[in-house]
BAROMI-682986 format. One record per residue (C-alpha): x, y negated, z negated; residue in one letter. Coordinates in pm, whole numbers, padded with zeros to 5 digits, always signed. Layout:
<pts>
XYZa...
</pts>
This chain:
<pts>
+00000+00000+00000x+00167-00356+00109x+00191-00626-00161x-00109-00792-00047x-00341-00545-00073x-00229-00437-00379x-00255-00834-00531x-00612-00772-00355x-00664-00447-00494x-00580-00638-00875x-00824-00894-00804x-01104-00759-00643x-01321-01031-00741x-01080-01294-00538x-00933-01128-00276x-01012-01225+00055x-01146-01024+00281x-01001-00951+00632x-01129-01123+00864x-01272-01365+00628x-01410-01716+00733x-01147-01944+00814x-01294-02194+00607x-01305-01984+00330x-01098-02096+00043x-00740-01919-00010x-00693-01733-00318x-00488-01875-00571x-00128-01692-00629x-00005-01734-00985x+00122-01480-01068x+00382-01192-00935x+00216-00825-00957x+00470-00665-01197x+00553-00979-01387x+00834-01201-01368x+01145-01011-01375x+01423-01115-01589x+01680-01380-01458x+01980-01153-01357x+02305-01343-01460x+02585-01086-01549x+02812-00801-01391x+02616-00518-01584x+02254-00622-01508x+02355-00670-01117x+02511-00341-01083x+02132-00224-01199x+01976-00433-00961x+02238-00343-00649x+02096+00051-00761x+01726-00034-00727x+01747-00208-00413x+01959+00090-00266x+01705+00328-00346x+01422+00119-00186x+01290+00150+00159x+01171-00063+00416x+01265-00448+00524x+01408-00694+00192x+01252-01037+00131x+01537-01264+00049x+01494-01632-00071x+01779-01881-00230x+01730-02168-00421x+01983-02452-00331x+02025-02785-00591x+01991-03039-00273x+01996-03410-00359x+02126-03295-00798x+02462-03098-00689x+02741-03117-00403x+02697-02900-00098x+02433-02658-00021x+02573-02379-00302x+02310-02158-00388x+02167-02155-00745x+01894-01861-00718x+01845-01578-00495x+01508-01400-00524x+01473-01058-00354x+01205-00797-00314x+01170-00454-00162x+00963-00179-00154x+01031+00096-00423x+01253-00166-00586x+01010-00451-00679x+01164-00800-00764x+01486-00973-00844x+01636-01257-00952x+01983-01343-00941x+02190-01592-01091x+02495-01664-00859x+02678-01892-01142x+02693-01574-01342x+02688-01356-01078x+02941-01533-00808x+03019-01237-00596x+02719-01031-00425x+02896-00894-00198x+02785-00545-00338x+02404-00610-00306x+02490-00712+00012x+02666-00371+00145x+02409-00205+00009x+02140-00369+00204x+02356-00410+00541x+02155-00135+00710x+01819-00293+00610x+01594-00583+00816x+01593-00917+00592x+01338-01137+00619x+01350-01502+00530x+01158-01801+00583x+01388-02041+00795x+01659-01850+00797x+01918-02100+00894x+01894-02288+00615x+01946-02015+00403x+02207-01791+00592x+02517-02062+00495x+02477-02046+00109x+02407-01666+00150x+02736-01609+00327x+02882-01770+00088x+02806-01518-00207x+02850-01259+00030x+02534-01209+00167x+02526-01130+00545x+02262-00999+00679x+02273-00754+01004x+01945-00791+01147x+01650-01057+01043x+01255-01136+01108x+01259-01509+01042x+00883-01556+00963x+00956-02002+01042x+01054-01874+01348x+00787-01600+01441x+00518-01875+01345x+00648-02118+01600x+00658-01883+01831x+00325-01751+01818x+00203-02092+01771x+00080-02193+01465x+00107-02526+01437x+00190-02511+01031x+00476-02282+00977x+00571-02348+00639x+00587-02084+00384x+00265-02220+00187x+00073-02278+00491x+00181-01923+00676x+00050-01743+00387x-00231-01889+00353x-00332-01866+00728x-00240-01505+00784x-00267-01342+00415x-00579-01577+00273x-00349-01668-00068x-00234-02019-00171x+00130-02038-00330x+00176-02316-00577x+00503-02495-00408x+00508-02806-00691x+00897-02648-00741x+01030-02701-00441x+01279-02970-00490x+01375-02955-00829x+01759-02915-00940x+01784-02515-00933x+02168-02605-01097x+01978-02689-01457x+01999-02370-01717x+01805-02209-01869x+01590-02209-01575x+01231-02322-01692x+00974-02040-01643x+00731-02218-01448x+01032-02219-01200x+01071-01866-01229x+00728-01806-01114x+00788-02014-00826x+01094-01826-00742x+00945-01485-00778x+00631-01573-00608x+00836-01723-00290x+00951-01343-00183x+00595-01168-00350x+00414-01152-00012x+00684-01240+00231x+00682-00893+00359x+00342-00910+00434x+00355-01224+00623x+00635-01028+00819x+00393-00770+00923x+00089-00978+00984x+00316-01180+01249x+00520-00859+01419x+00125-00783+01468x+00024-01096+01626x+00350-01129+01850x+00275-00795+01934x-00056-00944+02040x+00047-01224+02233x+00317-01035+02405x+00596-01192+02264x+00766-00932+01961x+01048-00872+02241x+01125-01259+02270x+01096-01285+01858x+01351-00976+01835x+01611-01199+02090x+01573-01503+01831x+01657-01278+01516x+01923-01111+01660x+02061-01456+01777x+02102-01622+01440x+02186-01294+01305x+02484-01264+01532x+02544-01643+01497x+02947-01743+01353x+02926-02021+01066x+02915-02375+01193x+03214-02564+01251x+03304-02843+01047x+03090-03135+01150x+03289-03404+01284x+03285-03783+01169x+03012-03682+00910x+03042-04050+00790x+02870-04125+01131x+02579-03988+01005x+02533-04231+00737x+02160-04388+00710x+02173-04740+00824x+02467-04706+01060x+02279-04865+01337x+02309-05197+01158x+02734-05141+01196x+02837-05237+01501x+03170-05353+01458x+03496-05199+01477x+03613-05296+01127x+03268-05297+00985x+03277-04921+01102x+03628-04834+00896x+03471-04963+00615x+03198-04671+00650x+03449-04418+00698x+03646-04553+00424x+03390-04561+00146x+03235-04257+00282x+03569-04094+00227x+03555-04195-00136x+03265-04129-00236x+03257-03775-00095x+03556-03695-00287x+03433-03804-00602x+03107-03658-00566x+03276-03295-00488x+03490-03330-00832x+03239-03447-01014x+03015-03157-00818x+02735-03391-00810x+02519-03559-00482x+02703-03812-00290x+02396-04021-00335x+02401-04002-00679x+02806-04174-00656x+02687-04427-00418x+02416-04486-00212x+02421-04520+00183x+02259-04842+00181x+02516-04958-00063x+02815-04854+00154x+02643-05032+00474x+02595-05357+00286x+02967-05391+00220x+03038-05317+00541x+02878-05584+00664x+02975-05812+00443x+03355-05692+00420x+03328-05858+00069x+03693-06016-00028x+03685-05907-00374x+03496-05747-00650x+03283-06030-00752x+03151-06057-00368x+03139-05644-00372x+02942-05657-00724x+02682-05962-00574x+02574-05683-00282x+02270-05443-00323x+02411-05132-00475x+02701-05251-00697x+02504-05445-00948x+02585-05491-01329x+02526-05136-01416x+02878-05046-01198x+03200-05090-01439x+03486-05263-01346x+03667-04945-01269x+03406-04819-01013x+03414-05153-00856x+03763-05185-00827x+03784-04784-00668x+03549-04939-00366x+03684-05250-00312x+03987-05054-00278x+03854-04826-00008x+03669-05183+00169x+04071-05324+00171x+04212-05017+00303x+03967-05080+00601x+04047-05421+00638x+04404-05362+00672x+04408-05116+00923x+04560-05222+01260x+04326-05241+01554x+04389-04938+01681x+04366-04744+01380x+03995-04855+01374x+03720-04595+01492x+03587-04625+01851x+03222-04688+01874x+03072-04383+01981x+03220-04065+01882x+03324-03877+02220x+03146-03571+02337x+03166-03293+02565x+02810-03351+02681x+02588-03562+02879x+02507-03925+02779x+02193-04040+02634x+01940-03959+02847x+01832-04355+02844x+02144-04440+03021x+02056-04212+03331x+01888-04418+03554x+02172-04641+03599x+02465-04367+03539x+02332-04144+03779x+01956-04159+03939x+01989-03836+04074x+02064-03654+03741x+01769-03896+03629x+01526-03735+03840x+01618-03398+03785x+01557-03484+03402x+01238-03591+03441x+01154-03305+03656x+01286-03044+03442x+01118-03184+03099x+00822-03192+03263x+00771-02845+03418x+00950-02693+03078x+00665-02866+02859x+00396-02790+03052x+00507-02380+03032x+00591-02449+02675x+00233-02553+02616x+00109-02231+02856x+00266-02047+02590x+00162-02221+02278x+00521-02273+02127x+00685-02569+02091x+00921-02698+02421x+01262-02688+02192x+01186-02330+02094x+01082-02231+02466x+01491-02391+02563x+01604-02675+02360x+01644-03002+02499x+02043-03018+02476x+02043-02711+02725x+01775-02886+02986x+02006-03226+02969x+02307-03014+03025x+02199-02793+03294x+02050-03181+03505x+02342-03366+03445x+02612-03140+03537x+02367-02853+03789x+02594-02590+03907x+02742-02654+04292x+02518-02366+04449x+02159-02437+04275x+02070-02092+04352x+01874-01814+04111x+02173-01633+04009x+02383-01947+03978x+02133-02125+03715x+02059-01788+03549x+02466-01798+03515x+02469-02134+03367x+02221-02113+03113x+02315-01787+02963x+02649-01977+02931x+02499-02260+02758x+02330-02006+02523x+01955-01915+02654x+01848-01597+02579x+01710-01371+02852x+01364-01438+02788x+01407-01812+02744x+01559-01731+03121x+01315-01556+03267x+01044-01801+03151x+01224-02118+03285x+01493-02039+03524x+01218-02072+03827x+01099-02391+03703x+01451-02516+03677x+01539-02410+04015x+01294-02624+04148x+01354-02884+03932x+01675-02901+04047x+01642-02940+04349x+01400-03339+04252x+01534-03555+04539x+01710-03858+04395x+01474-04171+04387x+01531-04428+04689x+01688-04771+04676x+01389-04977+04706x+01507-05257+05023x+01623-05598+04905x
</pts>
């Protein structure tokens, strides 16, 4: 018997029916079947837990818990698992820093997450990897619900409302509460379910194979690189548009980051990104001018003041052509705004291709990026290959990443699209 219909089977008063009205009210979800299990946190209570899972059967629901916005970086602070045969877990990584035996022993086992990307880093980290996946995010967007949230999935497909008022709190803080226990242990409760209820409705719509391509993609998928510039990324930075101004960012950002990662704390919680635009554009001469902007008021001490007045003089004494350029160089296409004039031609083919891409998205009810994401369709106009035939553009995007059925669903429509005439001169 699934979770569900056993949480049914418990509340046969509430549980919802299949089938059941639409509009019929979810049932509430408060608490997990066998309890809340105990907060694992030491060598001796793992090695227990690695046994159960090992002896279960069936796909694992994995969940972690990250401290985003309280802690620096994306460590995770709570992993939550459930199988069948093995019930629930919860794992402490701070006590337990190394799970790189639960993960061996679930290596030949499907795991299935909710937005899997976001959770596969901090995973890896504790040595988590899994082998194969069913990303239920990602099976909702593909089968076109336009809610594909965790709260909302469950409640659509499995007629049960989670209580998600936990989402965002610091998951660093211990002793972990035990209202955010039953969060925790209620996020993996009926994720297996939801797995199954969408394998049957991609089944449905004929689209299980494509899902199966998308899984085995992020499954196979090497860690991100190192994200260059990241003090590009600042909020505000539009506002900087100067040279100097801009090595101020970088400068500050540097700072900041590195006290935020000793202190292990936010980078926000050091110094705000507002704050570090404002000095930069006021390249403030001194600490009095650096203390009068938004962001370094009374409450900073001298000492912090004089650390980023420090990092603003650095900046300003840089020679010119130690400053940062404006745009950070790329190996891709410009924005697509600058087309017309850069090259019509390209333009056209843009246009073209977005059009007939959204318009088969939208055939399919999935969103356009999940159908081929927009960096491939700018890639494949702006630099076409010489010879715009089929096997030439089924080359190129399979080299820019598509997977076959993203290929077979737009490669025609590409082909076509590629071949837009360039707009005419209009006479003078």
């Amino acid at each position: 018997m699934t979770d569900a219909r056993e949480t049914a089977s418990a509340n046969p008063d509430k549980a919802p029916a299949e089938g059941q009205d639409p509009g019929q009210a979810p049932v509430p979800l408060l608490e997990p079947r066998e309890g809340v299990p105990p907060v694992t946190a030491d060598e001796g209570e793992l090695a227990r837990v690695v046994s159960s899972f090992a002896a279960g059967t069936g796909p694992v629901a994995v969940d972690a818990e990250r401290a985003s916005g309280y802690r620096y970086g994306q460590r995770a602070y709570l992993v939550q698992l459930r199988r069948e045969g093995a019930g629930s877990a919860l794992v402490d990584p701070v006590g337990c820093p190394d799970l790189s035996g639960l993960g061996s022993v679930l290596a030949d086992a499907e795991w299935v997450l909710h937005a899997a990307t976001q959770d596969l880093p901090c995973l890896r980290e504790i040595g988590m990897v899994p082998s194969r996946l069913f990303d239920t995010e990602l099976a909702g967007r593909l089968a076109g619900y336009a809610r594909v949230g965790l709260g909302a999935m469950v409640e659509n497909l499995l007629g049960f409302s989670l209580e998600k008022g936990h989402s965002a709190v610091d998951w660093s803080t211990r002793p972990l509460p035990e209202p955010w226990l039953h969060y925790a242990a209620l996020d993996v409760e009926l994720l297996i379910d939801l797995r199954d209820a969408l394998e049957e409705e991609l089944e449905r719509q004929g689209k299980l194979a494509w899902a199966r391509q998308e899984f085995e993609a992020i499954a196979t998928a090497p860690p991100a690189p190192p994200r260059k510039d990241p003090w590009r990324r600042t909020s505000g930075m539009h506002k900087v548009r100067r040279r100097r101004q801009m090595a101020v960012v970088r400068e500050l950002w540097t700072a900041r980051d590195r006290i935020a990662q000793k202190r292990d704390v936010s980078p926000g919680k050091v110094l705000s990104d507002a704050a570090i635009v404002e000095a930069a554009l006021a390249l403030p001469s001194d600490t009095r001018a650096l203390a009068a902007l938004p962001g370094f008021g009374h409450r900073m001490g001298r000492k912090q003041l004089d650390q980023w007045q420090s990092a603003v003089d650095r900046a300003k004494s840089l020679a010119e052509s130690a400053l940062p350029q404006q745009s950070q160089a790329t190996n891709g296409p410009p924005p697509p705004r600058s087309w017309a004039d850069k090259d019509p031609a390209a333009a056209a083919r843009l246009a073209a291709a977005r059009a007939a891409v959204t318009a088969r998205a939208e055939e399919l009810t999935m969103p356009q990026e999940n159908l081929l994401t927009p960096d491939t369709v700018r890639r494949l106009c702006w630099q076409p290959p010489a010879v715009r035939t089929e096997a030439e553009v089924v080359s190129a995007l399979r080299a820019l990443g598509a997977r076959e059925w993203q290929i077979e669903q737009t490669a025609p429509l590409l082909i076509e699209a590629l071949a837009t005439p360039a707009p005419s001169s209009s006479a003078s």
